[in-house]
C-alpha positions as CSV (number, residue, x, y, z in Angstrom):
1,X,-57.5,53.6,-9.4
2,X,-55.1,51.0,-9.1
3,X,-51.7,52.5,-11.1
4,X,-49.5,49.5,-12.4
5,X,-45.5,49.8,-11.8
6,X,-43.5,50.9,-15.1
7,X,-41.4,47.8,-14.5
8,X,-44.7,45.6,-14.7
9,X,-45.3,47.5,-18.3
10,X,-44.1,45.4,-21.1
11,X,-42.0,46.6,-23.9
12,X,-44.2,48.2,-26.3
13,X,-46.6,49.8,-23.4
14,X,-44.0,51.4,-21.9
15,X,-43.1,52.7,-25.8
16,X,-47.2,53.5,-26.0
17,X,-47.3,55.3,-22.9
18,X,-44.2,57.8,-23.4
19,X,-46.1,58.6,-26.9
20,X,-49.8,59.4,-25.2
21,X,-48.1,61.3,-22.3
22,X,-45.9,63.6,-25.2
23,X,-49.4,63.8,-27.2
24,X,-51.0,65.2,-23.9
25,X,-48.6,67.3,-23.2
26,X,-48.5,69.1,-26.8
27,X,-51.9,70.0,-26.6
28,X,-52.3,73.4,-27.0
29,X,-48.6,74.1,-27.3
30,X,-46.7,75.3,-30.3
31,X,-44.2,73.0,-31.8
32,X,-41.1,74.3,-31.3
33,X,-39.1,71.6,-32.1
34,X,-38.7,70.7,-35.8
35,X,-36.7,67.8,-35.5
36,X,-34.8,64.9,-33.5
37,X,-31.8,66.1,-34.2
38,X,-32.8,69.8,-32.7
39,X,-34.6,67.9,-30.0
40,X,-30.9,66.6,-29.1
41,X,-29.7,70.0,-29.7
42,X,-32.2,71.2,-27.3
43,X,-31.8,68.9,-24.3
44,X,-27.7,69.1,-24.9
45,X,-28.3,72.8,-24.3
46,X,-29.8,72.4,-21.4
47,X,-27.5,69.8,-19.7
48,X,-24.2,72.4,-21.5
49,X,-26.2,75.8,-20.2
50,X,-26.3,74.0,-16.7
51,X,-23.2,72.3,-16.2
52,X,-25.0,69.2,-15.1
53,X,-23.5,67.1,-18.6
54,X,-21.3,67.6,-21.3
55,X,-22.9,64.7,-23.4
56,X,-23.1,65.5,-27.1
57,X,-26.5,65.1,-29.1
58,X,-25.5,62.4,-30.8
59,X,-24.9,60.2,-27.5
60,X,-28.2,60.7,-26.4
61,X,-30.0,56.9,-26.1
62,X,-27.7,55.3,-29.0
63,X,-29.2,52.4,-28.6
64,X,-32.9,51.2,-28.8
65,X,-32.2,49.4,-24.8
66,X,-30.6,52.6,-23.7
67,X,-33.9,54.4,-24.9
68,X,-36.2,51.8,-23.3
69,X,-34.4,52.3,-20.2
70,X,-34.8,56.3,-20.6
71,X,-38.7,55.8,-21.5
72,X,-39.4,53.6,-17.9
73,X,-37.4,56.0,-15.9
74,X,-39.0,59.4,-18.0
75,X,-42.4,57.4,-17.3
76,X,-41.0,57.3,-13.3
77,X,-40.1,61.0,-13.5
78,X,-43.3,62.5,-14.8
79,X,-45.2,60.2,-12.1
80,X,-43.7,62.0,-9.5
81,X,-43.7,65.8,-10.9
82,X,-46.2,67.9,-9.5
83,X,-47.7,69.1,-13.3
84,X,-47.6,65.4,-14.9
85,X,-48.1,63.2,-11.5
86,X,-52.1,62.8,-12.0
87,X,-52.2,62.2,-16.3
88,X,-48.9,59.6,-15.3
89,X,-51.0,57.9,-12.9
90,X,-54.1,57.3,-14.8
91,X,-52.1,56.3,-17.9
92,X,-50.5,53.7,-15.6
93,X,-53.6,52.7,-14.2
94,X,-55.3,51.6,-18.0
95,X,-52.1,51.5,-20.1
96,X,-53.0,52.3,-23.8
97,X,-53.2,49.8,-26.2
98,X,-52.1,50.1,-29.7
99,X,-55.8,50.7,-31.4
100,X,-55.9,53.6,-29.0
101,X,-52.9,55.4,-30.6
102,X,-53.2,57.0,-34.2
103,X,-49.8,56.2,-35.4
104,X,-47.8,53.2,-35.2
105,X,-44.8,53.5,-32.3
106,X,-42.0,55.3,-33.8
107,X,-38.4,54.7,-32.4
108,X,-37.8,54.2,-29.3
109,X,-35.1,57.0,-28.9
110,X,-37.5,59.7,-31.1
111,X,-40.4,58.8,-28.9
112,X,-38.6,59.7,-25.5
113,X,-37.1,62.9,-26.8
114,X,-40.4,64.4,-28.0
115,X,-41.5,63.5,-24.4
116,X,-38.8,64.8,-22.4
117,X,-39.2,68.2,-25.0
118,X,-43.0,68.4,-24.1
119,X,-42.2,68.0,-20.5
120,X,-39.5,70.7,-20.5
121,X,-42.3,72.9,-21.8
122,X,-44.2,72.4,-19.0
123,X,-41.5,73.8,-17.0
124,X,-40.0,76.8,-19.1
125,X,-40.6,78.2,-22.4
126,X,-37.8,77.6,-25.1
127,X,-36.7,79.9,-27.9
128,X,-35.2,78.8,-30.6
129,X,-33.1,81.2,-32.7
130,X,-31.7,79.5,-36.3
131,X,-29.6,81.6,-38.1
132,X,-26.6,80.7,-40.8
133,X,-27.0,77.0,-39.4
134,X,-26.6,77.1,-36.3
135,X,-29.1,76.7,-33.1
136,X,-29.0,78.5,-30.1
137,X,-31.6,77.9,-27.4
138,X,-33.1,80.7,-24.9
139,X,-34.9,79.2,-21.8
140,X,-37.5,81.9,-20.3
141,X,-40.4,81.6,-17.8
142,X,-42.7,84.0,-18.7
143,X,-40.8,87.4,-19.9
144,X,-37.8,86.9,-17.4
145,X,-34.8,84.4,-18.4
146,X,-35.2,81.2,-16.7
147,X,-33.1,81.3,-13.4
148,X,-29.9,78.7,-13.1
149,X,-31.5,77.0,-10.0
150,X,-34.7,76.2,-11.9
151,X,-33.0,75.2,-15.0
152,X,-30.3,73.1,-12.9
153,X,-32.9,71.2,-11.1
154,X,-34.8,70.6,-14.3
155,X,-31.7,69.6,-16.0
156,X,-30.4,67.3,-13.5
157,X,-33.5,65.4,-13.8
158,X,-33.1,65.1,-17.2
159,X,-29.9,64.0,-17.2
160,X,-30.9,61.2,-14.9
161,X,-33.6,60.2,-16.8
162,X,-31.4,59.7,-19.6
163,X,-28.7,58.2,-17.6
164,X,-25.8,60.3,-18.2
165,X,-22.9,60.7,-16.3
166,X,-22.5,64.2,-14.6
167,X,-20.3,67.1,-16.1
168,X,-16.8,67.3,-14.5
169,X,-17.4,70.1,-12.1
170,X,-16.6,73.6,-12.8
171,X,-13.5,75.1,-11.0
172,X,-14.7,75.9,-7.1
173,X,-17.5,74.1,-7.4
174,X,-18.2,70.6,-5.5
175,X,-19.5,68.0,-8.1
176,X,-23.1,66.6,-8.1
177,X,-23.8,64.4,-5.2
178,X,-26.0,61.6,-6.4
179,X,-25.1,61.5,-10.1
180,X,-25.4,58.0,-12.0
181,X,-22.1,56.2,-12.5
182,X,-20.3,56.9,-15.4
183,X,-21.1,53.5,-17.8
């Protein structure tokens, strides 16, 4: 299996490829995520919870490039994660073409959240408590609260993935070594 390079992919592939790996993912997983906007509120939580960024939701990929850019580097990402690395690499070996997905490509920004979403599933289970308006977000792995180090990691992957800029570090704490420039 020869896997092609996610800078080779063109455009739309790239576009196709984030949609077939966040329809993969889903299978057999509950939706928990009813919209793009909670999506944002999701990952933001996260990235908050963690003190990796302080970005707020509506920052996230503003801009179609800035999502294209997120969608190559989510592809990158979930090539090399142990629970995605195999289902990356044979959707890079035969890229899908568009009569292979259902639905035409949604936005760029839309399609990367649901797969960076699906992918956090992978890794923890989210709860999502709505009440009077407002979202809060619990992340678990299995009955036990998630643990900082485990969310950390997976947020600072995230957050580079979506290249933010790293949180100003908390008071006696050293700042992330290896965070993206600021743009």
């Amino acid at each position: 299996m020869t896997v092609n390079s996610v800078d080779t992919l063109d455009d739309r592939s790239v576009l196709l490829a984030v949609q077939y790996l966040a329809e993969d993912l889903q299978q057999g997983e509950p939706a928990v995520v009813r919209s793009e906007a909670e999506a944002r509120q999701v990952i933001c939580s996260l990235l908050t919870q963690t003190h990796v960024s302080s970005t707020a939701p509506e920052a996230l990929l503003p801009t179609e490039p800035a999502a294209l850019a997120a969608a190559r580097r989510a592809l990158s990402a979930l090539g090399d994660d142990a629970d995605t690395r195999e289902m990356t690499a044979q959707l890079l070996a035969e890229p899908p073409e568009d009569e292979q997905m259902s639905v035409e490509a949604a936005l760029a920004s839309t399609s990367v959240l649901v797969l960076l979403i699906t992918w956090l599933q992978t890794k923890v289970e989210l709860r999502i408590r709505r009440k009077g308006g407002k979202t809060e977000v619990d992340f678990t792995i299995g009955k036990q609260a998630a643990d900082a180090r485990t969310l950390r990691e997976i947020a600072m992957g995230m957050r580079s993935v979506l290249g933010l800029p790293a949180a100003p570090a908390p008071p006696n704490q050293e700042p992330d070594q290896g965070a993206p420039p600021a743009p």
